[in-house]
N, C-alpha and C positions, 0 to 999 in steps of 0.2 A: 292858728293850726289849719293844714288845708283839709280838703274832703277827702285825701285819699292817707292824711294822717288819722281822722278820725275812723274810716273806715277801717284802716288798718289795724287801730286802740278800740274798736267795739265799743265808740261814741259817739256816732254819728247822730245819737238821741240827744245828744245837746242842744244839737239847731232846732231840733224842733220842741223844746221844752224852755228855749230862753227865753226868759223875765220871768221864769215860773221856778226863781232857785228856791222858794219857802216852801213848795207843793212837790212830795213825794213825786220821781219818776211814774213810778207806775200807776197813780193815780192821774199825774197830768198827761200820760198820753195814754190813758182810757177813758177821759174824757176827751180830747183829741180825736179818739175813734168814734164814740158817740157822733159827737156836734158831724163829725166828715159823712157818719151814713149817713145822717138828714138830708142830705144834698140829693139831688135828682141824678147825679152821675157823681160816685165817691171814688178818689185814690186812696184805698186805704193799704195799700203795699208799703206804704213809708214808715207809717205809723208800726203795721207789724212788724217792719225790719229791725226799725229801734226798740221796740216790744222786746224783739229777740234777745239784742243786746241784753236790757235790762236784765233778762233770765239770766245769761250767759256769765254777765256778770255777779248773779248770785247762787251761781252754780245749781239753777234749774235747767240742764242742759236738757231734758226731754220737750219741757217748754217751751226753751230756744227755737228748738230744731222745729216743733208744732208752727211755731210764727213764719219761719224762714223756708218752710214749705209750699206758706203762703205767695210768694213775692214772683210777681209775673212782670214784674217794669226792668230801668234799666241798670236795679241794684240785685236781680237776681243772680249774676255769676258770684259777686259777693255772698249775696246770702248762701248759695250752693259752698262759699268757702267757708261759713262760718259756722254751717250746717257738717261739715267736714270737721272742722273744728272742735266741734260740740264732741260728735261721735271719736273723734281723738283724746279726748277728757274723760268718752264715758270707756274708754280702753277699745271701742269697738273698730280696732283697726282698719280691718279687711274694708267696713263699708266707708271709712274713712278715706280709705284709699282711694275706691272707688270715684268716690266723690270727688275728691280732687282731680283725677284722671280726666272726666266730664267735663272739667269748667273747661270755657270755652269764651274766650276775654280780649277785644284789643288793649286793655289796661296794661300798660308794661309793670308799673307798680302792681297789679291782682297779679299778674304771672309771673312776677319774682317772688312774690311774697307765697302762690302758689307752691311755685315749686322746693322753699327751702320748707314749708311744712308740709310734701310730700316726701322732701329729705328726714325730715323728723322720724316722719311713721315709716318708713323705710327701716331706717335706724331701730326704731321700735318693734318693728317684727323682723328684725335680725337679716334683713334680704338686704345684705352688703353692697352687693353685686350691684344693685337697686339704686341705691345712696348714691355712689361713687358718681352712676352716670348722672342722676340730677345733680347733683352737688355742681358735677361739672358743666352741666348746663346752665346751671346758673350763672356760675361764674363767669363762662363763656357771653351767657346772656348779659348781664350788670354787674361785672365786677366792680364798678365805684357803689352799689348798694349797700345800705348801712350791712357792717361784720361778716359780707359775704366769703370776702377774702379767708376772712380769719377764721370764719366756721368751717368753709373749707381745710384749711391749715393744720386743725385744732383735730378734725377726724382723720386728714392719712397720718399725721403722726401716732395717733393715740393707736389707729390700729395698722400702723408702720406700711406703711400705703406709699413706699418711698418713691416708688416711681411716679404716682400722680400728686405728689410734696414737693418734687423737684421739679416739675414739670411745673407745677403754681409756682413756686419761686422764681423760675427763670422766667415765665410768664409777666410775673407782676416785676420783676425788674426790669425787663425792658419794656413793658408800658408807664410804668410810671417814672422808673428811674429813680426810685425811694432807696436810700443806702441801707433802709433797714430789711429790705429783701434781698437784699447784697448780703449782709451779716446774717442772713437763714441760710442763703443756699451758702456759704462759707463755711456753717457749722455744718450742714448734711454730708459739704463734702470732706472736712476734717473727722466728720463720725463712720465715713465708710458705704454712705447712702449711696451714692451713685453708681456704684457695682461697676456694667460693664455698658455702662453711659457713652454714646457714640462722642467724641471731644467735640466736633462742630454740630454740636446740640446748644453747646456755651458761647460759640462765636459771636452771638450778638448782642449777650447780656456782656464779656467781655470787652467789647468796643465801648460800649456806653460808659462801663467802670472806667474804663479807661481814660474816655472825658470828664466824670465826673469827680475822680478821686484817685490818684496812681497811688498813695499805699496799701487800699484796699483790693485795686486795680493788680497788685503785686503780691500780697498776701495771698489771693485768690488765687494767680497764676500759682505759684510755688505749692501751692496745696493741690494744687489738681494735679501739676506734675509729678507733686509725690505718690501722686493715687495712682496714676497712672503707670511710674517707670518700672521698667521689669515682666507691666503686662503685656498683651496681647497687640493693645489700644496705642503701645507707649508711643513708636513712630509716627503715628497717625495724629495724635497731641501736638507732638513737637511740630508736627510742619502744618497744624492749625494755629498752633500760639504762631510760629515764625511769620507767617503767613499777614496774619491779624498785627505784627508788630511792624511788617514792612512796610507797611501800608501807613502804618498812624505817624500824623504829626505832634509834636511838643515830647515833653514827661523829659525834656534835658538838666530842667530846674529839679528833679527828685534825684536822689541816691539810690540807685538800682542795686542797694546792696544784698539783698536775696536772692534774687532773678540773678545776678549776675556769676554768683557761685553755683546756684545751679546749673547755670550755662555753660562754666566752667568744668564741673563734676559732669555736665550729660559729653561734654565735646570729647573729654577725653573715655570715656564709656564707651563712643563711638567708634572711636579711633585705637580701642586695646585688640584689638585683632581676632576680635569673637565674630564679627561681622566681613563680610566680605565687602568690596568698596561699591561695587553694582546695589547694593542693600539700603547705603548712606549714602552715596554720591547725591542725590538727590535732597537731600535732609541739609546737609552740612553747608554750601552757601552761604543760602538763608540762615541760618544758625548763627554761621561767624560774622554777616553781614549786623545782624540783631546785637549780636554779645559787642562786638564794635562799639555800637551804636551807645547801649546802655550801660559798657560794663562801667563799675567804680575803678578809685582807684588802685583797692589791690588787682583791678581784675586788668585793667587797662592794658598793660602792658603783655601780657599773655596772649591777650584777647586779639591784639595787635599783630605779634606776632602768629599765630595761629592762620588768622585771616590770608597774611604775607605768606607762608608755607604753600597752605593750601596750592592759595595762586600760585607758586612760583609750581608744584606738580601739578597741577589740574589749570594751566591759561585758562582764563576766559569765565572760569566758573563763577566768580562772583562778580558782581555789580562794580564799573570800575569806581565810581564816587566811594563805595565801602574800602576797596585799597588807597582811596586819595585821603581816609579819614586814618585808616589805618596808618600808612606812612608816617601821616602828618605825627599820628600819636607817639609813636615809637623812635620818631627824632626829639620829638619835646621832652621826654622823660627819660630818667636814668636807666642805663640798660641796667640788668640784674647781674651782677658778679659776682654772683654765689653759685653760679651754675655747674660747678666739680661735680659736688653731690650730687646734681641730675640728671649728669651727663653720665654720672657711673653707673647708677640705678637705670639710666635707658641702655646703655650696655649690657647688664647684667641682663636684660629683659629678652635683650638679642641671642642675648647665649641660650638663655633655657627657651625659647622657642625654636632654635635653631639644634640643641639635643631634642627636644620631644620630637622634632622632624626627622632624627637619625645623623644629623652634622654634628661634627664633634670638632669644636672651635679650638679646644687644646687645655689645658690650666696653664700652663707657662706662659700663655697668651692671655689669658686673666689675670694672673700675679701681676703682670707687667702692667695692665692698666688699673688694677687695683692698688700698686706700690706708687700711683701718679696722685694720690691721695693723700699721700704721705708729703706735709709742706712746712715740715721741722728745720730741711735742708736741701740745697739745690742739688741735683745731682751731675756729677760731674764725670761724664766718657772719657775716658784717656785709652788713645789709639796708638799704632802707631805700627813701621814696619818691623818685620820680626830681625833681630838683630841690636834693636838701638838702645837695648838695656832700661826696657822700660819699666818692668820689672822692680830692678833696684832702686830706681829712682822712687818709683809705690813704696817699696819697704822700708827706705831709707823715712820717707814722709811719714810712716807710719810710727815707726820706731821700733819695728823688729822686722824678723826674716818671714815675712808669710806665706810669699808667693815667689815663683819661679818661673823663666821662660817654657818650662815643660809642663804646666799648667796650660790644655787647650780649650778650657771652657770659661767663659764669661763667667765674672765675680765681681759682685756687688758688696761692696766692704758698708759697710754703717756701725754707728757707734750705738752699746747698750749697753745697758749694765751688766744683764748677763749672756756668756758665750754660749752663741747657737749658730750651728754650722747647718744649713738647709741646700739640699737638690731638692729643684724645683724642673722640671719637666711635665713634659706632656699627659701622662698619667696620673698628675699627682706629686704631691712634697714627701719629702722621705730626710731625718737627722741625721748627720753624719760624721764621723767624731775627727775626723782632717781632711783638709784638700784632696789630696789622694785617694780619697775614699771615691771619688767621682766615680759613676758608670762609665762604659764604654759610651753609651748611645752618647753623640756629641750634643745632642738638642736639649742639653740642662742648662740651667744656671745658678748659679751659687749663690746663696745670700749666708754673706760671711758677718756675722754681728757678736761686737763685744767691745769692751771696754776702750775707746781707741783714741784718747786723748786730743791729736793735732785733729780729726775728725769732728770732736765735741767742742773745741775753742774757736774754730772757721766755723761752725756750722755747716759741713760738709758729708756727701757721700759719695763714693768714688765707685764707678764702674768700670772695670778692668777687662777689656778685648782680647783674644791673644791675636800675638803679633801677625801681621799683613805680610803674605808672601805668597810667590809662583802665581802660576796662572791662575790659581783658582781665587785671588784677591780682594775679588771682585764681588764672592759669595763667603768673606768672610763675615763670622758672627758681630762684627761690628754694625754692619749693614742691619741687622736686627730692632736693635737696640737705641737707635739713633733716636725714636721718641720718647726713652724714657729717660733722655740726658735733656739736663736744660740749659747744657752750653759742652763742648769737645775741647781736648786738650791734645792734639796730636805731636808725640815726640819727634823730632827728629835727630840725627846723630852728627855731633857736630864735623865729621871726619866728610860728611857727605852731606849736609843739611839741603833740605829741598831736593834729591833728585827728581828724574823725568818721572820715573815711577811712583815716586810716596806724591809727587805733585796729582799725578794721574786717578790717585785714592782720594785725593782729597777734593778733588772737582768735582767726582762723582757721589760724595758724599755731600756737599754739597748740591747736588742734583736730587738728592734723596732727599734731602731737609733743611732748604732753601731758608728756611727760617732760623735754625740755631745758630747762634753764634761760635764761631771756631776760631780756636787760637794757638801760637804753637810754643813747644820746650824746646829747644835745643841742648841737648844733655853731653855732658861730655866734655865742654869746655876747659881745657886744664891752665889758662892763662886769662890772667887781664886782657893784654894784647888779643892774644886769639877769639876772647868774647867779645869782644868789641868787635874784629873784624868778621867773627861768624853773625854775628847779629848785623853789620850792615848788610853784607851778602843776601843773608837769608832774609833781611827784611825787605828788603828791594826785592826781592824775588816775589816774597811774600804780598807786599801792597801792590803788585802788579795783577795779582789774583784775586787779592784778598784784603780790600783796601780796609774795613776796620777790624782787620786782625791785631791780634797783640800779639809780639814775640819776647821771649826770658830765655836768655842761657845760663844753665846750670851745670856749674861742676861740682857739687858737692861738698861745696867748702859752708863751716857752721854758720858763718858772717853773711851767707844767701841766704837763710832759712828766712829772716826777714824780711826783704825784697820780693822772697820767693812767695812769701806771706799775703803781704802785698797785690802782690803779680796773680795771685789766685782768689783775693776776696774781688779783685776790678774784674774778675771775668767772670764771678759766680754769685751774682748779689739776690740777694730775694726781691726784688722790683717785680712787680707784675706778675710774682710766680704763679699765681692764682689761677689769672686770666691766661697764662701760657698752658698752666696745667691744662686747665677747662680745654687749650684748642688742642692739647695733644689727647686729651678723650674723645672729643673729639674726632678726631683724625682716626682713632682705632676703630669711633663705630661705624664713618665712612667706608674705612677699609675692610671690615666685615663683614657693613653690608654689599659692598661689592663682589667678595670670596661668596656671600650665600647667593647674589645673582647668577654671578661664574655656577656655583656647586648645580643650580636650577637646568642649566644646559649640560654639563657633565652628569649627574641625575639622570637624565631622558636618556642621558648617551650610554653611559652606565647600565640603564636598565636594556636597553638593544643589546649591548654589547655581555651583557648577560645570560640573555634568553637565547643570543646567537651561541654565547658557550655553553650555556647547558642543553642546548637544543644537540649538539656535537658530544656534549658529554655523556647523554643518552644514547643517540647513538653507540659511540665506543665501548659502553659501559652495557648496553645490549648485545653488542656483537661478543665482550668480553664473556658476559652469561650464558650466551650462546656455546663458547669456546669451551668454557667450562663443564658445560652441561654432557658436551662430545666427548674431552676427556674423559668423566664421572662414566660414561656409555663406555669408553674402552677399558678403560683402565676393570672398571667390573667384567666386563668380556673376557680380558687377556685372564685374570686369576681366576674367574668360573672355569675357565677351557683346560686354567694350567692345573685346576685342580680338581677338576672331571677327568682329566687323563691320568693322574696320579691314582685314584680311583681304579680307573680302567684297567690301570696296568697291574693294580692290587689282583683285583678281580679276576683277570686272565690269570695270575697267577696263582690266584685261587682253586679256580676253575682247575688248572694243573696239578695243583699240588693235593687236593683233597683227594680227587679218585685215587692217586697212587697211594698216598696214607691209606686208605681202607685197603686198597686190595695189599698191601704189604701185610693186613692184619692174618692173614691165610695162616703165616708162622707162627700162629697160637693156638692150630692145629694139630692134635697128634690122636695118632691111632685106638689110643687108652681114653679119647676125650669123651665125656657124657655127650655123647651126641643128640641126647632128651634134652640138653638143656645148652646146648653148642651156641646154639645163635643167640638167646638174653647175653650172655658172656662177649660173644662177640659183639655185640651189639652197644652195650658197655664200653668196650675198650675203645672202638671207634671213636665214640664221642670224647672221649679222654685223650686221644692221639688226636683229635681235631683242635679240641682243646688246648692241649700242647702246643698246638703246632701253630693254633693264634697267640697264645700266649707268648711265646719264646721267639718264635720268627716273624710272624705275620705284622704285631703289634709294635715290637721295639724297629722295623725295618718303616713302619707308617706314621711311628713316633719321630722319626728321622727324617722322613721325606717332606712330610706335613711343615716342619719347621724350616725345612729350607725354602718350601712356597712359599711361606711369611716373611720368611729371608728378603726374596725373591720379590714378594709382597713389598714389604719394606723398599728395598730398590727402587720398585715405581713408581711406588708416590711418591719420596723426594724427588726424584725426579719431577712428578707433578707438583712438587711444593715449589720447586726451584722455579718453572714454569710461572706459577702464582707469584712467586716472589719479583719477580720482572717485572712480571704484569701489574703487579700492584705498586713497584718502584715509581713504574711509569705512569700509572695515575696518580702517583702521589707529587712528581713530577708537575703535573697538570694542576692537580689541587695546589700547589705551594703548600703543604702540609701534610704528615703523617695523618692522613685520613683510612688510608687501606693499609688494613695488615694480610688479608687475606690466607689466612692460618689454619692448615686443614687439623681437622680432629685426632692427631694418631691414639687417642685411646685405644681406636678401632683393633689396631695391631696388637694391645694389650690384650684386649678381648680375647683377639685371634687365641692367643698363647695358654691364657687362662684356659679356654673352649678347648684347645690342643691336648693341653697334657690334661685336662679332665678327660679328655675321651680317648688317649693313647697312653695311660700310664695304669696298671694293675692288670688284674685277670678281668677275660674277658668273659661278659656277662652270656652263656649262651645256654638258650632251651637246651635240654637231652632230643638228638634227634631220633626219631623212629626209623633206624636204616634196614636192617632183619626184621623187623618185628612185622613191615609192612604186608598187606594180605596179596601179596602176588602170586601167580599161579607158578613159578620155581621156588618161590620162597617157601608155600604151603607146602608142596609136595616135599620139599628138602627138611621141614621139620618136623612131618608126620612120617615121614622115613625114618627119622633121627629116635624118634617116640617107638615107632613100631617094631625096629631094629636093632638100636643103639643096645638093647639088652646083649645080644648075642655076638657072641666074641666071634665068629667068623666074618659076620657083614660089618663090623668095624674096620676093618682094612676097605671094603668097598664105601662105606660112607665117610670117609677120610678121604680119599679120595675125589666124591663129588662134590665133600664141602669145600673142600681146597679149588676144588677146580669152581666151584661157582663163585665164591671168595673172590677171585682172580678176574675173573671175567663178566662180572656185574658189571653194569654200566652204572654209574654213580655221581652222571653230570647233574639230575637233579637234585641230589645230596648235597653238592656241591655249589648250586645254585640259591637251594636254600639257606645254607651255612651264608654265601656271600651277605645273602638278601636280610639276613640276620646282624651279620656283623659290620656293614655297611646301613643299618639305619639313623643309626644318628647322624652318620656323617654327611649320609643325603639331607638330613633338615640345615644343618653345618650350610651344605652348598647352597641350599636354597636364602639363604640367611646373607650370601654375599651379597648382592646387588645392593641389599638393604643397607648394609654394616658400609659399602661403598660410598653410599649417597650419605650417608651418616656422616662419612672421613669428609665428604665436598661441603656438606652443609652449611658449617661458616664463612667457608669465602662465599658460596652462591648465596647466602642470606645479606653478607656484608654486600652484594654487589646487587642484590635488587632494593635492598634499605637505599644505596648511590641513587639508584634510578628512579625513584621514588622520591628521596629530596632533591636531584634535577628538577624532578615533573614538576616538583610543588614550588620548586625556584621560579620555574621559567609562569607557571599561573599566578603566581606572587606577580611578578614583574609585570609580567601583561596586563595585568590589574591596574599596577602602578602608573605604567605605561598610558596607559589609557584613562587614569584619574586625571593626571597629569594633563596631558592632552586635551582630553574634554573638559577641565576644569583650571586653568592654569593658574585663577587667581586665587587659587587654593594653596597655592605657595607665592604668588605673586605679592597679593593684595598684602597679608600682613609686614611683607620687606618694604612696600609701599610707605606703610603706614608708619613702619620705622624711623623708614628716609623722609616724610613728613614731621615725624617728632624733631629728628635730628636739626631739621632746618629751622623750627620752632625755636629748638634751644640755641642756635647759632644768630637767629637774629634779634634774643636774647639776652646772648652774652656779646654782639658785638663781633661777632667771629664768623666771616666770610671767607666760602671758597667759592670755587668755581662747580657747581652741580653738575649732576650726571643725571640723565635721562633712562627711566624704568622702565625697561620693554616688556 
């Protein structure tokens, strides 16, 4: 045992009590101390330190500590620790601490062993914070010191200290390189310990694994990527593993079959269109370079492909040794020819981010590549020009009458058990109970399915054109279609077979689908002789063209049905159908994503070309508001004016007609009249003869005039309806749709009528006016005459007289002013009411026309938006067509199925 074990074990009293094992310690080194003071110069420092001991180890720690207070040689930094010690025994922390704090040692052994029992008492009086750092001083100081490591270990986990746990795991792994701190930080990181752990924190414990063990080396990887994807960190991982993996030599001897499907699972993650390309561009490389490198066998070929893509959109990006590995791989191994199914699901993928973008790809154009899935039966085009009785030739094959030359829409016959007649267009499918049931719109097609015998014994489905003619031949539905026939049968008629024209069809159909194979019928043959000689004709004509065509002429005779049988399984076989499907999916998703390239430039052009129209629409639609608002200004003028004058003219004739009414009342004068009471009487009648006189003439003559204003009324605003009516033909003109009705309110006139004959139909409502009764100085005087007089019969001829004659010649205009100002009240609120009840009548179209201008405005900031997402962001519709036409190319080199690519601007 050395001196710095016993010192450590509180036995360093051994050495000095050896050959004395029969003799109590503490008797032989008290005499040990005796015999040392004798001496003329004693060391008794040794003697007490081991003293100490003795105590220590019989838990006399006061003792102890008394001896070890003693020691002034070069065991005193010990004894100060074992003095520490003691007081850690006796619970006396604080000075324990202290104690320790002070020593003061080149002993590497006293200051490791220092510092893990000032990690104790640490520990011990709860000062965490305290711990951690010596803990990690230690370790830092002598992690090979006995269970430094692991007493470390043992406290962040107990009190979840994950950050300075994994810190000593990846520590101790790449110092020592022990797998079994491989399999700690493995489990921290499979329990969630690492949180948000920078990735090249791992890069160097990972290299090592990597030398020393590739499944743990891979377990490890996979588990950190799991920790990682979706987070924050996830990018930052992946191009530290890439990074770390491009670099390292060997691991071809292991099966990278975890790492490899995750490679698999992260590449295509990448590549789903959540990420813009500027995001990844950087990542992906390296990625496919790596997955290249490692992947297994299911991944190989993918991985291959993948790589090849990339490169063939992005030159240059990767490493060329990675495409000379790639190549290499993807010639040695079978291409995958199950690729239908993925090529339809990467279509379908095109469609719904092409609706969520506002492009509407069509359904007819989905049926179409959805029905290429369909590999029960080859399907068979039959074309041909209109005239050649193609028609018959289908029905006759069929076995009844189904279809007809006047049939102009495309029909898909197939055999099923049960009959369903289907339009399929652009909208959407809809059932239909016969051919004739077809819409007008030509852009359907029919899928005609039932029970259909020669169809279920060939394994056949037939696709029916209508027939090829006039100029427009060229854009017949045939041209459609061409991809979902997996071979063409074009009629021709045997009276003309082959001319210039059906030859001219058939070039260009050809031009369109350089790949199908086309064949022709010559229908109509009504002789041996004649077949023969139309079949040499037309064949010469035909291998001049169309050297592996096949030609049959048919006349309809029962003894062809077999030849004809024949003649149509040799040009419809299911060989390869699979692999042809795959390339006509192919071809649709090419052609797609080319229409949403096109749609991309049209888009920008569309949005200008938008903002220029509704910038113009605004305008018109302003000036329109404008126009209308002048109207609403005259049109209320002209009927205020027309019916303030009606008014007027009442009024004057009011004014006229009332003074005479009273002064006529004179003739209810006579010479016998109580002249005491003359004027109440007259004063009575007046108002009853005013009364009258509204009642009978005034009101049925206002009740008259009033309705032909409205009359009158009425006139002008259709008039201005008609007006509106133009005007809003002509925006609706512009819109391409009943958008403006622009409909004035005539309630308003209702109103008029209602308001009319309420206030011009019955007796008129009028105060009693005070006309005599009033205190004017003739009035007073002529009825205090009439009082003072009226008794005696002589001055009654004299005051008959003056009442007549005042009667007469009263002035009575404001009688008659007031009577108007009375019976012209409500009519004046009536007038005041029009301008209102006017703007009321315009209301709707001036509302309808500033609602226009207002979704202009919001058109044209919509666009300018667009306009400028667009512009400033392009691969914000770029990037995910990108990443399409990267799939696409994936699955083509795949399945074996090469064209010629197109370059994404």
């Amino acid at each position: 045992m050395t001196i710095d074990e016993q010192l450590i074990g509180k036995s360093y009293y051994k050495t000095l009590v050896e050959g004395k094992e029969n003799v109590h310690p503490i008797k032989a080194l008290g005499e040990l101390y005796m015999e040392e003071q004798r001496n003329a110069i004693s060391e008794l420092s040794f003697i007490r330190f081991a003293q100490g001991e003795i105590y220590f180890q019989n838990c006399d720690y006061e003792a102890a500590i008394f001896k070890w207070e003693n020691i002034n040689n070069e065991l005193e930094p010990w004894a100060k620790k074992n003095m520490a010690d003691a007081y850690f025994k006796l619970e006396i922390l604080a000075t324990a601490e202290d104690l320790y704090r002070s020593i003061q040692t080149d002993s590497d052994v006293l200051k490791i062993e220092v510092l893990l029992q000032l990690f104790s008492t640490y520990v011990a009086r709860g000062k965490l914070d305290f711990a951690v750092e010596v803990i990690n001083e230690a370790v830092t100081f002598n992690p090979d010191y006995r269970d430094v490591t692991s007493i470390a270990k043992a406290f962040f986990e107990k009190h979840q200290d994950w950050k300075n746990a994994i810190e000593l795991a990846v520590n101790e792994s790449i110092r020592t390189g022990d797998l079994v701190w491989f399999d700690i930080l493995q489990s921290y990181v499979e329990e969630g310990k690492i949180k948000k752990t920078e990735p090249n924190y791992f890069n160097e414990a990972l290299v090592i694994l990597f030398k020393a063990d590739l499944a743990k080396f891979e377990r490890l990887a996979v588990t950190l990527w799991n920790h990682y994807r979706n987070g924050d960190l996830y990018f930052t991982w992946i191009k530290e593993l890439n990074h770390i993996l491009l670099h390292m030599e060997g691991g071809s001897s292991h099966s990278w079959k975890e790492l490899s499907a995750v490679y698999h699972d992260t590449y295509f993650e990448l590549i789903n269109g959540k990420h813009l390309i500027r995001e990844i561009s950087h990542l992906i490389p390296n990625h496919l370079s790596n997955w290249v490198k490692l992947a297994d066998s299911t991944y190989s070929s993918i991985a291959a492909a993948s790589a090849l893509a990339w490169s063939e959109i992005f030159p240059s990006s990767i490493e060329h040794s990675a495409i000379n590995a790639a190549e290499k791989k993807i010639s040695q191994e079978m291409r995958d020819r199950n690729g239908l199914t993925d090529g339809f699901e990467l279509f379908k993928s095109v469609v719904s981010w092409a609706r969520k973008n506002g492009i509407e790809i069509g359904h007819r154009f989905e049926w179409m590549v959805k029905e290429l899935l369909d590999l029960k039966a080859p399907n068979l085009l039959i074309a041909g020009a209109a005239g050649n009785e193609k028609s018959g030739f289908i029905n006759q094959l069929l076995g009844e009458t189904i279809i007809d030359d006047s049939i102009s829409t495309t029909v898909m016959f197939k055999d099923n058990e049960a009959a369903i007649i289907q339009e399929i267009g652009d909208e959407g499918e809809r059932e239909i109970s016969h051919l004739f049931d077809v819409s007008e719109d030509s852009q359907t097609v029919i899928l005609y399915k039932k029970p259909l015998p020669f169809l279920r014994e060939k394994q056949l489905a037939f696709i029916d054109t209508p027939g090829i003619t006039g100029l427009n031949r060229f854009r017949n539905e045939v041209f459609q279609y061409l991809q979902l026939a997996d071979s063409l049968l074009f009629v021709l008629h045997a009276n003309h077979a082959f001319a210039e024209e059906e030859l001219e069809m058939v070039v260009k159909i050809r031009e369109q689908a350089p790949d199908l194979s086309i064949h022709f019928l010559i229908n109509g043959a009504n002789s041996h002789e004649m077949e023969q000689e139309v079949i040499d004709r037309a064949t010469s004509k035909v291998n001049t063209y169309f050297s592996k065509a096949k030609v049959f002429a048919y006349s309809g005779r029962n003894e062809q049905l077999e030849p004809l049988t024949q003649f149509l399984k040799s040009i419809t076989n299911h060989d390869n159908l699979e692999e042809k499907r795959t390339s006509k999916v192919q071809h649709y998703i090419r052609k797609t994503i080319k229409f949403l390239l096109e749609r991309r430039v049209e888009m920008e052009n569309g949005f200008i070309e938008s903002i220029k129209w509704n910038d113009e629409m605004v305008t018109k639609l302003t000036g329109a508001t404008n126009q209308l608002r002048d109207l609403e200004e005259e049109k209320a003028r002209v009927m205020k004016r027309s019916f303030t004058k009606i008014k007027d003219d009442l009024k004057v004739q009011l004014m006229e007609d009332i003074p005479k009414l009273l002064k006529g009342s004179s003739e209810l004068i006579h010479e016998d009249s109580d002249f005491g009471k003359i004027h109440v009487q007259l004063n009575n009648e007046m108002n009853n003869r005013i009364r009258h006189h509204l009642d009978e003439m005034i009101m049925p003559s206002f009740h008259k005039v009033i309705h032909q204003w409205i009359n009158e009324a009425s006139d002008e605003f259709d008039q201005a309806q008609e007006f509106l009516n133009e005007m809003g033909a002509g925006f609706n003109d512009l819109y391409e749709e009943e958008k403006l009705s622009l409909a004035c309110d005539f309630k308003v006139l209702d109103d008029w009528r209602r308001d009319a004959d309420r206030m011009t139909r019955g007796n008129v409502h009028l105060e009693n006016m005070n006309i005599l009764n009033r205190f004017t100085p003739s009035q007073f005087i002529l009825k205090s005459a009439g009082k003072l007089l009226g008794a005696i019969q002589q001055n009654k001829s004299m005051l008959y007289n003056k009442y007549k004659q005042f009667i007469e010649n009263e002035d009575y205009s404001e009688v008659a002013a007031a009577v108007a100002e009375q019976f012209f009240q409500p009519f004046e609120l009536f007038e005041k009411s029009i301008d209102r009840d006017v703007s009321m009548l315009f209301s709707p179209p001036l509302a309808e026309l500033q609602e226009a201008v207002k979704e202009s405005g919001s058109q044209i900031e919509f666009n300018k938006e667009s306009l400028r997402e667009i512009r400033e962001n392009p691969e914000l519709y770029r990037d995910p067509i990108t990443l399409f036409h990267l799939k696409l190319i994936q699955l083509e080199w795949m399945t074996d199925v090469r064209e010629e690519t197109y370059q994404i601007q």
